[in-house]
TILUMPA-773434 format. One record per residue (C-alpha): x, y, z; residue in three letters. Coordinates in steps of 0.02 Angstrom, whole numbers, plus 50000, padded with zeros to 5 digits. Layout:
BEGIN
XYZAla
...
This chain:
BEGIN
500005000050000Unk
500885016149955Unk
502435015450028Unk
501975001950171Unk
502114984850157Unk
500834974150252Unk
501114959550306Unk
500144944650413Unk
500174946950596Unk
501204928550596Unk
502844932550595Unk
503804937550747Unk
505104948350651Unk
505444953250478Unk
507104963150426Unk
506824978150297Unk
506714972050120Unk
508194967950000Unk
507284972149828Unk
505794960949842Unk
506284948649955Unk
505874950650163Unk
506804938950277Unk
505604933350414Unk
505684926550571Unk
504064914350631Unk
504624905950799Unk
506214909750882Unk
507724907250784Unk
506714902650612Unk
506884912550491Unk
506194910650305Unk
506054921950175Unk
504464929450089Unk
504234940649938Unk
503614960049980Unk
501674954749923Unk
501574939850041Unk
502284923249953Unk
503094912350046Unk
504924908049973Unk
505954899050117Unk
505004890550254Unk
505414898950407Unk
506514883950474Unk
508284891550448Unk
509404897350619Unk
510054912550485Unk
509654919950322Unk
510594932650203Unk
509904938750056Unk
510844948249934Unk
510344960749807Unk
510844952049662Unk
509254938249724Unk
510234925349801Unk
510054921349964Unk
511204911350108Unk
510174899650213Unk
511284891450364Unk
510534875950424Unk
510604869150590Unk
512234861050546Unk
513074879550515Unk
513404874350331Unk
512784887650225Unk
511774884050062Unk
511494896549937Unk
509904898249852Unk
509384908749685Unk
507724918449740Unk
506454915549608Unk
């Protein structure tokens, strides 16, 4: 809306937007990634998540390892 993005009440944090991309965070220490109008991307089951402006994103697992993704 405008210059707001709304989102659903389900997420316990969400970091500002990289492009289109939102990483969110539903229960402690989950975080997934959703796209600025609402679609879910990344379940929200990852301890960390980076997501660059080129649209790749860095998802560590539970392990530490890192896996990178291409957003879409």
């Amino acid at each position: 809306m405008g210059n707001r993005i709304t989102v659903p009440p389900i997420y316990r944090n969400i970091r500002p937007p990289i492009g289109k991309y939102c990483a969110v965070e539903k229960n402690y220490s989950q975080w997934g990634i959703i796209t600025i109008d609402g679609r879910l991307l990344v379940d929200a089951k990852y301890p960390d998540v980076v997501i660059e402006r080129n649209g790749m994103a860095w998802l560590t697992q539970m392990t530490g390892k890192k896996m990178r993704v291409q957003l879409e």
